[in-house]
N, C-alpha and C positions, 0 to 999 in steps of 0.2 A: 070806196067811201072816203070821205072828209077826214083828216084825223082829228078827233074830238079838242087833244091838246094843241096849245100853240108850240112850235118848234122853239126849242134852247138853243142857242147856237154860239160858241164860243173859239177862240180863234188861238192856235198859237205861234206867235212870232219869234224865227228861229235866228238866231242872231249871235251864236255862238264857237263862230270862226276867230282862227288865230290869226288870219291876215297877211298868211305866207304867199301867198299867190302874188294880191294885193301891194303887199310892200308896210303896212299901215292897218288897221285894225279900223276898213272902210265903212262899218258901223256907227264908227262915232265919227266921219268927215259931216261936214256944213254941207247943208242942200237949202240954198237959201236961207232962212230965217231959222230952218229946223238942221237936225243933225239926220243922217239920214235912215237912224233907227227910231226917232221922234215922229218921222213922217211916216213911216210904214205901221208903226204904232195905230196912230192916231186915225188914218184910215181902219184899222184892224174896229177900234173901239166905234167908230161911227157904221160900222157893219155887223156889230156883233153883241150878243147880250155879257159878253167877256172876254178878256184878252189876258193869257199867259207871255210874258216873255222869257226868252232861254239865250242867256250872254255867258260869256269866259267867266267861268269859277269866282275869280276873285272880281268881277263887277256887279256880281248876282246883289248885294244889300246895296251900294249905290242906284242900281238900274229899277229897282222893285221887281226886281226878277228872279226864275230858276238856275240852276248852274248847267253849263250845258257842256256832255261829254268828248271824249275823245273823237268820236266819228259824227257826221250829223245825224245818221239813224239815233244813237246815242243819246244826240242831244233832242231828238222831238221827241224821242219815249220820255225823257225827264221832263218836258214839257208837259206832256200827256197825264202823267202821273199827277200832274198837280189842276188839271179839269176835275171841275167839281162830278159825281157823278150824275146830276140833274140833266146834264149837256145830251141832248141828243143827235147835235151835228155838229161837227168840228172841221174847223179849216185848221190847216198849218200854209202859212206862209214864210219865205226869208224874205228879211228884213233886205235883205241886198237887192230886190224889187221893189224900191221905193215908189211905183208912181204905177202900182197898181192903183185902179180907181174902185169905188164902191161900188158902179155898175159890175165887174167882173165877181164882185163876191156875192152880190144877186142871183147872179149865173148860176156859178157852181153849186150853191145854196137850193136854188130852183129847181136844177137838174135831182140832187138828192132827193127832197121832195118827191117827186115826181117819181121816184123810184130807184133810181140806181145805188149801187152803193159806194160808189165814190165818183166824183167828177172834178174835171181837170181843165184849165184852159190850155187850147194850142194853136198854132200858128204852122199857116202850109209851109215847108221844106224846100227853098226854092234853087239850092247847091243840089249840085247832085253829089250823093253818099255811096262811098264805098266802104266795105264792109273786109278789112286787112286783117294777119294773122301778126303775130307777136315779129315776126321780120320785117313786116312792111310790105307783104307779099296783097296784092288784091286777091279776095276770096269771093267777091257778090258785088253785084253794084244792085240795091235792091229799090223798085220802082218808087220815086219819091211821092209818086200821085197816094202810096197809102201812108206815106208819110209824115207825122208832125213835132212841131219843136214847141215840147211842152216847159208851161209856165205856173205859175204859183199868182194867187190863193188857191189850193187844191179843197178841198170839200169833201165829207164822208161822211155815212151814217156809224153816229156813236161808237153803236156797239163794233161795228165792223172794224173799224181801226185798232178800236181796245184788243179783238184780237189777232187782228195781225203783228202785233208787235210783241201778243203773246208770241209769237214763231220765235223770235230771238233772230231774224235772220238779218242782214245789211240790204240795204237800198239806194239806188242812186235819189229816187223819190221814193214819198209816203204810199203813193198809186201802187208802185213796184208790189209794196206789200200788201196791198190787199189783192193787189192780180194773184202775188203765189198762192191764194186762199181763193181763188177762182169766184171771188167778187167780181161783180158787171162795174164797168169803170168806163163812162163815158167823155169825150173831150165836145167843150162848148169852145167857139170861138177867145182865142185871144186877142191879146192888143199887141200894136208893134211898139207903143210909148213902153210899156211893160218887160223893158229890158234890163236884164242883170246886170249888176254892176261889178264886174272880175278884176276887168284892169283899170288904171288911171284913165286912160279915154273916154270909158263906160261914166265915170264920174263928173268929166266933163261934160259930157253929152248932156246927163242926168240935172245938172245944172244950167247948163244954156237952155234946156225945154224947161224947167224951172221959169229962169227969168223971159221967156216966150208967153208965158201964162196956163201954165199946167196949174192946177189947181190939188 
């Protein structure tokens, strides 16, 4: 059956990295006209009946945002914490995937609905992966045909999320946590524009498809 209510669905943008990797605190660089925590924003609120953002401690009152912790598990629980509890599906996205589009939050959105309780976008694996021990040593080269290289906006039913991160546990992703609760977590198609932005190239790139006509 139909659910009687309409879906609440609020989003939150995790934007809370120190920038070590990066060189620079790649949140706040220019992607075009916007900065590139303005544009992952502003998609988030044209997909969403709300958007939390989660920045470095001391930008939280400039940004209108949460403060965001030491690890990023850390920082989407304090995220989380500040959804209102009305929310019955919640995306968390990083902001360092600028040029997610509205159709991928459709997706993931859709997919919940529909039943699952988290959904995720991915893209097929097309390196082949080896699977190494703390030397260097190869331990597995595991078939890449079941494999995918997941992306963000990720998508969850409310309550589901709320307790997974009841566990207290660390995640590379938010999915992570709700697999250890043996939540159904499905992957809809990703985008290949939909790429992170880690090093300085990734930012270049990020802006030449920019000025190409990304929207």
């Amino acid at each position: 059956m139909p659910k009687a209510t309409r879906e609440v669905v609020w989003t939150i943008v995790v934007a809370g990295g120190s920038g070590n990797r990066f060189g620079t605190l790649k949140q706040y660089e220019k992607l075009g006209a916007e900065r590139v925590i303005d544009r992952s924003v502003r998609i988030a609120r044209e997909s969403s009946d709300g958007v939390v953002i989660v920045v470095p401690a001391g930008d939280a009152e400039r940004e209108g945002g949460v403060a965001g912790g030491a690890t990023r598990t850390e920082s989407a629980s304090n995220g989380l914490a500040a959804v209102p509890a009305e929310a019955t599906i919640i995306c968390v996205h990083d902001a360092a995937r600028p040029l997610a589009d509205a159709a991928l939050y459709s997706a993931v959105v859709a997919a919940v609905v529909a039943g699952a309780d988290g959904a995720i976008p991915g893209i097929a694996v097309t390196d082949t992966i080896k699977r190494v021990d703390t030397d260097g040593v190869v331990q597995e080269t595991p078939d890449r045909a079941s494999l995918v290289a997941v992306q963000t906006p990720q998508a969850f039913r409310a309550s589901v999320l709320r307790a997974a991160f009841r566990v207290g546990v660390e995640g590379t992703d938010d999915a992570s946590l709700v697999e250890t609760l043996g939540g159904r977590v499905v992957v809809v198609p990703g985008s290949v524009l939909n790429r992170k932005i880690t090093q300085p190239d990734d930012l270049t790139w990020a802006r030449a498809s920019i000025e190409s006509g990304a929207k």
